[in-house]
BALOLO-695269 format. One record per residue: residue number from 1; x, y, z of N, C-alpha, C in turn. Coordinates in pm, whole numbers, m for minus. Atoms other than C-alpha are relative to their C-alpha. Layout:
BALOLO-695269
<site seq="NUM" n_east="X" n_north="Y" n_up="Z" ca_east="X" ca_north="Y" ca_up="Z" c_east="X" c_north="Y" c_up="Z"/>
...
END
This chain:
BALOLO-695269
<site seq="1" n_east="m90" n_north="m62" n_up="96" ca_east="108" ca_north="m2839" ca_up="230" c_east="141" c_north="m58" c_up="14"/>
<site seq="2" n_east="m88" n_north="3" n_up="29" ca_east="396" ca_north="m2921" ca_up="131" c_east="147" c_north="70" c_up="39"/>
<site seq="3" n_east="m115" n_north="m102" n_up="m2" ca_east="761" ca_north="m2754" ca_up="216" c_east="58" c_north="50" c_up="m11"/>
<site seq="4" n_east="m33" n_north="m98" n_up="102" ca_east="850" ca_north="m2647" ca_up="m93" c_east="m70" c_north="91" c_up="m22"/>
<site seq="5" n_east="166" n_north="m78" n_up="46" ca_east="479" ca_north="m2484" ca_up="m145" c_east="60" c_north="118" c_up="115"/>
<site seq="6" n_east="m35" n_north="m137" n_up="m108" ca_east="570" ca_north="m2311" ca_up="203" c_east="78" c_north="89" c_up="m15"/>
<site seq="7" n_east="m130" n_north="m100" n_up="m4" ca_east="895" ca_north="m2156" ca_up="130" c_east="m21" c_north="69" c_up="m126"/>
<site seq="8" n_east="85" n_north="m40" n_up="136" ca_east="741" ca_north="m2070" ca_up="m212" c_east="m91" c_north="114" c_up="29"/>
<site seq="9" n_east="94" n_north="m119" n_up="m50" ca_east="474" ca_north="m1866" ca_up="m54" c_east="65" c_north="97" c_up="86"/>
<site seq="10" n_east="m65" n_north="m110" n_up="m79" ca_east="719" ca_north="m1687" ca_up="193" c_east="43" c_north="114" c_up="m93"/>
<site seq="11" n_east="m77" n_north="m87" n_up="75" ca_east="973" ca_north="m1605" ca_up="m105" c_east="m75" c_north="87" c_up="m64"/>
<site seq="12" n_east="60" n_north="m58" n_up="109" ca_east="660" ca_north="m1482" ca_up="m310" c_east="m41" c_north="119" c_up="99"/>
<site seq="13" n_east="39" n_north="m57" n_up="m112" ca_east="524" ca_north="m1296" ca_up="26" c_east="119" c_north="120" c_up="m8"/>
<site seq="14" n_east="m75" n_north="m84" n_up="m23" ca_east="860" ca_north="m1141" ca_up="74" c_east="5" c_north="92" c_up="m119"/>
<site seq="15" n_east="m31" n_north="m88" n_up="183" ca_east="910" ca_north="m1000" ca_up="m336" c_east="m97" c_north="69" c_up="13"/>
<site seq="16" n_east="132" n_north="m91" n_up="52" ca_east="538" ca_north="m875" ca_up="m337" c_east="12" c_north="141" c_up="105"/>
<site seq="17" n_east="m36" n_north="m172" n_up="m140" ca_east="653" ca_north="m629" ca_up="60" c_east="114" c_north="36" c_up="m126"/>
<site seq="18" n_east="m105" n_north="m109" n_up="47" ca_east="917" ca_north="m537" ca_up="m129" c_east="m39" c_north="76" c_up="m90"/>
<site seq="19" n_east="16" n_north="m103" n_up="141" ca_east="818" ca_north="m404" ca_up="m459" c_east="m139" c_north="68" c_up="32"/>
<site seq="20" n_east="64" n_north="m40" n_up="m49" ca_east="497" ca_north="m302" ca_up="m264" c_east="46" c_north="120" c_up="103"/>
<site seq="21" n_east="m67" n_north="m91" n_up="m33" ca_east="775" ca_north="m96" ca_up="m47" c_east="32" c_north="106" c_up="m130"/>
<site seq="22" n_east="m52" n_north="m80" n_up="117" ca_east="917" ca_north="36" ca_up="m355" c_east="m81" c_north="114" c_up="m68"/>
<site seq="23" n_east="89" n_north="m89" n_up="77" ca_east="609" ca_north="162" ca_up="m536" c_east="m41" c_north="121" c_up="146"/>
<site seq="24" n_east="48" n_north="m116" n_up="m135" ca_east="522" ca_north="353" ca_up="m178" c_east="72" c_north="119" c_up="m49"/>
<site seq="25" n_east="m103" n_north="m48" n_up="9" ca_east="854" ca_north="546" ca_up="m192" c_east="m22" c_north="70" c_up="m186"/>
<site seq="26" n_east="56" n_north="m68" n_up="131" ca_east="735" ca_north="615" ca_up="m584" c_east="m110" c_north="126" c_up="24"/>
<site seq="27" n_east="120" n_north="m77" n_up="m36" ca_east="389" ca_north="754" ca_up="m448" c_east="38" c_north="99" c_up="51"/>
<site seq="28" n_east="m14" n_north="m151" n_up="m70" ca_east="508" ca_north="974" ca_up="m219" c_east="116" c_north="115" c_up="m46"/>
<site seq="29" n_east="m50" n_north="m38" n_up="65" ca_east="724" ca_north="1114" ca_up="m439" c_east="m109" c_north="95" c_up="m114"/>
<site seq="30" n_east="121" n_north="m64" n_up="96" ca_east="442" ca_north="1168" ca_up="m696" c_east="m82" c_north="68" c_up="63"/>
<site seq="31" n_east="109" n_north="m124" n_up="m97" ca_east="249" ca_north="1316" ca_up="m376" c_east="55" c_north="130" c_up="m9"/>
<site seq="32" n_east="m53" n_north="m220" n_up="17" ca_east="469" ca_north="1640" ca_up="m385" c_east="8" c_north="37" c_up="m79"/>
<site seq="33" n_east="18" n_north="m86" n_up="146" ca_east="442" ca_north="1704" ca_up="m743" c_east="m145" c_north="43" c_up="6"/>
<site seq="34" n_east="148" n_north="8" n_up="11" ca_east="37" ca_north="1688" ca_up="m714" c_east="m46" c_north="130" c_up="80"/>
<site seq="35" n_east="55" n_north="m101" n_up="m86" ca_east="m141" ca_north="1981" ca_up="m553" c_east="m96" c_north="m64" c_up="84"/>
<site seq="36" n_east="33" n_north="29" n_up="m138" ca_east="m298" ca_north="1930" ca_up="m249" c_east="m142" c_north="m67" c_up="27"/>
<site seq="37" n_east="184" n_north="61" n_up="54" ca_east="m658" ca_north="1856" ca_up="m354" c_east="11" c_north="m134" c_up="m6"/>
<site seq="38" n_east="m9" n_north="190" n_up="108" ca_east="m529" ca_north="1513" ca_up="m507" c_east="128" c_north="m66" c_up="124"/>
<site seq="39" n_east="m61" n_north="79" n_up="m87" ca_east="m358" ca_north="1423" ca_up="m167" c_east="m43" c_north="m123" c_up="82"/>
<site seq="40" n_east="80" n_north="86" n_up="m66" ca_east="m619" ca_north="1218" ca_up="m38" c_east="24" c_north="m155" c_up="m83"/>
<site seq="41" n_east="28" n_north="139" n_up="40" ca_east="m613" ca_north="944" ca_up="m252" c_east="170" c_north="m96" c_up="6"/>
<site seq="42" n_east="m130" n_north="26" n_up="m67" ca_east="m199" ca_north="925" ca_up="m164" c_east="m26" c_north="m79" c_up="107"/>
<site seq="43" n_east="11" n_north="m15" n_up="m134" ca_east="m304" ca_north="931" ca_up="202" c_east="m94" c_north="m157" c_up="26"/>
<site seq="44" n_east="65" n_north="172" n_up="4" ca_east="m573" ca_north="618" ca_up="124" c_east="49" c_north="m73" c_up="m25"/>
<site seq="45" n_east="m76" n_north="169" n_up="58" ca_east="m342" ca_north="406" ca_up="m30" c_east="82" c_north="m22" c_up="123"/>
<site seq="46" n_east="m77" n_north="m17" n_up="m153" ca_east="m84" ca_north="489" ca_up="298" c_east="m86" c_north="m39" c_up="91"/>
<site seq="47" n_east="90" n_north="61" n_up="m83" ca_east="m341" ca_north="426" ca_up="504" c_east="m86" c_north="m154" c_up="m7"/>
<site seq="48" n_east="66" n_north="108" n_up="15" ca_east="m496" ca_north="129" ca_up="355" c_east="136" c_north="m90" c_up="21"/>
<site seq="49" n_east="m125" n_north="92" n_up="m78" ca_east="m112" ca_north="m54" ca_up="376" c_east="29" c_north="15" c_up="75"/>
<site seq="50" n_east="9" n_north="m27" n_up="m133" ca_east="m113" ca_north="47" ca_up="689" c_east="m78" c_north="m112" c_up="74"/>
<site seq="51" n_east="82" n_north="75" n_up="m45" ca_east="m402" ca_north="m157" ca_up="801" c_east="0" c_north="m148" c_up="m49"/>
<site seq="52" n_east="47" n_north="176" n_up="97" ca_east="m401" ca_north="m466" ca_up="534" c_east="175" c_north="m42" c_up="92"/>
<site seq="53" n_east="m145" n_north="40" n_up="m55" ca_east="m16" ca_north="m508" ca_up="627" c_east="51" c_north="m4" c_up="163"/>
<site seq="54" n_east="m64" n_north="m44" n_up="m168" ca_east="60" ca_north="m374" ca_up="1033" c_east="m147" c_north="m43" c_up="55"/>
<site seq="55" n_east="77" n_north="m2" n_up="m59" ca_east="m273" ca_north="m409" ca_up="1135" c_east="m132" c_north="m113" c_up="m8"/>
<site seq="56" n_east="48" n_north="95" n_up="64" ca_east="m422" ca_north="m668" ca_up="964" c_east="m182" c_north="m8" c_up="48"/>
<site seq="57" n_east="89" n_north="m62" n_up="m11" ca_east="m736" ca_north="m513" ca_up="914" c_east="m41" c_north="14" c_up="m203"/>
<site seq="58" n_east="19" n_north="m10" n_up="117" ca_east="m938" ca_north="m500" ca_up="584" c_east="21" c_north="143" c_up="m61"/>
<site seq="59" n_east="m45" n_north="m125" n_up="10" ca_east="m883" ca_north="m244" ca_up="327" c_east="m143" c_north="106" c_up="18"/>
<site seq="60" n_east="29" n_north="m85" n_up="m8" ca_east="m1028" ca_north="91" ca_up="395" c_east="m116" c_north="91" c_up="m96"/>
<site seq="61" n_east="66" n_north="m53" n_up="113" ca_east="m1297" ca_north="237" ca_up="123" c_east="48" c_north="127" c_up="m9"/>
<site seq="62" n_east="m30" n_north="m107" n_up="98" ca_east="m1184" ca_north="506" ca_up="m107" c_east="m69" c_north="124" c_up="48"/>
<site seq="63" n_east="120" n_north="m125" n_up="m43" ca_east="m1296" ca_north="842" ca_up="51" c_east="m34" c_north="97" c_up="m120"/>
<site seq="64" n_east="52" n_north="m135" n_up="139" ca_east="m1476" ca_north="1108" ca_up="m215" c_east="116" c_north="105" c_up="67"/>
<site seq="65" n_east="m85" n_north="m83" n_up="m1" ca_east="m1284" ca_north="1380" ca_up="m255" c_east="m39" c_north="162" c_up="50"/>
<site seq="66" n_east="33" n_north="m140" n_up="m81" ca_east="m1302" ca_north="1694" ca_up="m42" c_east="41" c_north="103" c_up="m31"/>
<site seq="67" n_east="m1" n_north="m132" n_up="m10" ca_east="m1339" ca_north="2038" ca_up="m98" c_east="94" c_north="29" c_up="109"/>
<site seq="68" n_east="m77" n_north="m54" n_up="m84" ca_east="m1021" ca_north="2195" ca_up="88" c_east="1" c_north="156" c_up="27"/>
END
């Protein structure tokens, strides 16, 4: 590769954490309007960037939704 290609893939790397930060900070926002039933699928997405990003670990499958 190239060394433009590289710094290309960082800058694009860095824009996609960020606005990938951003929408988080949206979600969990939209988590406290939601009633509590419909928290899980919050909690999977948090948890799945958790793992794909810090832990570098594949993502997580979608759990069904539980009776609370």
């Amino acid at each position: 590769m190239k060394e433009i290609d590289v710094e290309e893939i960082i800058n694009m790397n860095y824009r996609v954490l960020t606005l990938l930060g951003m929408v988080t900070s949206l979600l969990i926002d939209c988590k406290n309007s939601k009633p509590r039933s419909e928290h899980y699928k919050f909690d999977w997405f948090l948890d799945a960037l958790n793992a794909v990003v810090y832990q570098k670990q594949p993502i997580p499958p979608l759990p069904e939704k539980t009776l609370l």
